[in-house]
N, C-alpha and C positions, 0 to 999 in steps of 0.2 A: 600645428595651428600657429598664424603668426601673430603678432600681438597687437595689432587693430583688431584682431577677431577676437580672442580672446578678452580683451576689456570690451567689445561689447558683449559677450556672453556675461561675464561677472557682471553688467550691469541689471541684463533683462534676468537673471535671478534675483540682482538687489530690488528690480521693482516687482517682482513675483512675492517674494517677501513681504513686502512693503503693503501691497494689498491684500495678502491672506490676514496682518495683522490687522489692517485699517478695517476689513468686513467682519474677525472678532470681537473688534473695540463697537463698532456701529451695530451688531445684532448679535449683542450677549446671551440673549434668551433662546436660539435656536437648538434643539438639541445635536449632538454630535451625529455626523454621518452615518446610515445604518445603526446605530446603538439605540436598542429598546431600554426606557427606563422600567425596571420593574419593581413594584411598590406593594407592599403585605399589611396587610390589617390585621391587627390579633384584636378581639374586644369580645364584648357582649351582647347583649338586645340593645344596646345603645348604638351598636356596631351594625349588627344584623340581628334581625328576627323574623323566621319564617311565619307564616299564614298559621293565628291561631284559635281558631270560633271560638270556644272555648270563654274567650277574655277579650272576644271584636275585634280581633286585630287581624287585619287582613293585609297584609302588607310583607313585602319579604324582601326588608331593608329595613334602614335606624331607626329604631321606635324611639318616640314617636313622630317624626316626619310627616305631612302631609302628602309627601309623593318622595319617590326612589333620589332624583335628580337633588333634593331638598334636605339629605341628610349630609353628616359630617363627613362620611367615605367619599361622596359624588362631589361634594363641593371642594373636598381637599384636593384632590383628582382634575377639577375641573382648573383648580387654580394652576397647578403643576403643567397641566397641558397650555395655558395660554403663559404661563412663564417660558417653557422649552419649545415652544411651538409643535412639538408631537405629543401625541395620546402616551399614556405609558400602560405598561401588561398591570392589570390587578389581580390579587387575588385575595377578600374577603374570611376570614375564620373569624364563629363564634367558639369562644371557650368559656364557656361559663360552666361547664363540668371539670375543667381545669380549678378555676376560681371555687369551687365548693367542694373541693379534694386534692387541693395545693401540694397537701402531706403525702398522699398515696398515685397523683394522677403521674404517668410515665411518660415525661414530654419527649425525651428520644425516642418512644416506640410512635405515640398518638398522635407526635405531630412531626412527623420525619416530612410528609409532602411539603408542609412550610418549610419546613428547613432546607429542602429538596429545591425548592422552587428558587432560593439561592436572591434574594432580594436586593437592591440596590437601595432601597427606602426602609425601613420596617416603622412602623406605628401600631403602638400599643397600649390597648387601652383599656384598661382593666381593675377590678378591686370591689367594683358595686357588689357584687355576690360570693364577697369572700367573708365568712364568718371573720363577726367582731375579733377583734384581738385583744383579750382583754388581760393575758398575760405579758409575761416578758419572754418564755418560751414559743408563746405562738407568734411572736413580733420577731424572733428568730428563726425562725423555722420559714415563716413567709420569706422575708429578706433573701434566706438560702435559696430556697424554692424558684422566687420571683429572678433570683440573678440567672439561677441556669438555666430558665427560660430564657433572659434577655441575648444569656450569651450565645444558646442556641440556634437564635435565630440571624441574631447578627452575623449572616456566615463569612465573613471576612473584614479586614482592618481599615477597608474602604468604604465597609455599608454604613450608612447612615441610621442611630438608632433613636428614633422620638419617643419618648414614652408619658403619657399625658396621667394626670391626678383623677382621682374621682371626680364623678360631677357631683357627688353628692359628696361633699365633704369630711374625709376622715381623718384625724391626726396621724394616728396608728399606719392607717393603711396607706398613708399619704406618704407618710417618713419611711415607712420600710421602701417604696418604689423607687421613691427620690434616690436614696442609698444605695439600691439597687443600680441603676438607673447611672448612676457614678462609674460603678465598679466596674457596667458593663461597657461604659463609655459612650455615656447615649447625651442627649439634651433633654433635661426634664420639663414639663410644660405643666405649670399649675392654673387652674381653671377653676380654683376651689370657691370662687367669689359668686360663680354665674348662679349655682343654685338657690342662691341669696335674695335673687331678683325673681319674684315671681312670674314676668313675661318671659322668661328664658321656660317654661316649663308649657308642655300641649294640652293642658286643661285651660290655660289664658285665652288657646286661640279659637278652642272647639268645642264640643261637648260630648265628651268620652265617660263612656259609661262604666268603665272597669279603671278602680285607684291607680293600679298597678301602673298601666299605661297612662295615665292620666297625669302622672308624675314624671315621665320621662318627658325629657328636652323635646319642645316642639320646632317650629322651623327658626324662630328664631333663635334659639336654643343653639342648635345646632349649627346654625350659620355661627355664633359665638364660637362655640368648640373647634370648627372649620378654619377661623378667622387666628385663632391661638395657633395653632398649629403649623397654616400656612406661615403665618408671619415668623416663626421660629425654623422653616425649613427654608424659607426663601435664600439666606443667603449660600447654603451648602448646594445649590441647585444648579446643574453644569447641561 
């Protein structure tokens, strides 16, 4: 090749260059080519909760939500997607038999498909239904517990791990996650304020007949919870 040709080749790669960088800088938000983002919810009925006559709850999504789209999973999700311009994979677990048997429940056996499922996001969100801790033994024991869950799921040194506080506010159970939450190298997201406000709560917006639900996060509850979380994941988002 003689060298008129040559310097024009090194130039049409300097301007190939030049504009893969320039359409990065101009449309940060798109996600990478072919690359599905995949995103995991670990929680509870604040998370999910299937269909339950039982207590009026008919709904099989975050109680209590007035519609699926309206909870913290579909809104955090929805943010994500118009941040990367693509949908990402979900996948949804309640654990709330984890949360009321922390001491005995076998998260390598129980919850291998999360773990399996190999997540690029994880958000977790957990503690309303874990017995008080009213020792210093059981504030140890959680802490243990809650890390090797975190660590479990985080299944690599590039997932991203969010792990959110109670909405109902607990010292105990707040500080053990945080700590947690450290070890397993996650970003912690405290939300301890919203139960404070009584319109964050779905007896403000409706008239629900059973306490239980009546006291979970309604929509705007939830958009709160949603709004903490996006803004804490936003800038890790590729």
């Amino acid at each position: 090749m003689d060298w008129p040709s040559l310097l024009i080749l090194m130039n049409m790669r300097l301007v190939y260059f030049i504009v893969v960088a320039l359409l990065s800088f101009i449309c940060p938000g798109h996600a990478e080519e072919g690359k599905v983002l995949k995103m995991l919810f670990v929680g509870n009925s604040i998370t999910k909760h299937g269909p339950a006559a039982k207590i009026g709850w008919e709904g099989n999504w975050g109680m209590a939500a007035s519609a699926e789209e309206k909870d913290y999973v579909h809104l955090v999700v929805e943010a994500v997607t118009k941040k990367r311009g693509a949908k990402p994979e979900v996948l949804v677990s309640n654990v709330a038999d984890y949360e009321r048997n922390y001491e005995t429940f076998d998260v390598v056996t129980k919850l291998k498909p999360q773990a399996d499922f190999a997540a690029d996001i994880v958000v977790i969100a957990i503690g309303e239904n874990v017995p008080a801790l009213k020792t210093e033994d059981s504030k140890t024991k959680f802490k243990e517990s809650v890390t090797k869950l975190m660590k479990l799921l985080k299944a690599s040194p590039g997932t991203q791990l969010y792990v959110r506080s109670c909405f109902w506010a607990d010292q105990a159970k707040d500080t053990a996650l945080r700590e947690a939450c450290a070890v397993a190298g996650g970003v912690f997201i405290d939300i301890g304020t919203l139960a404070k406000d009584e319109a964050n709560y779905a007896r403000s917006e409706r008239k629900i007949e059973h306490e239980g639900v009546a006291r979970h996060p309604g929509d705007k509850g939830m958009q709160a919870i949603a709004d903490a979380i996006s803004a804490s994941m936003a800038g890790g988002l590729k």
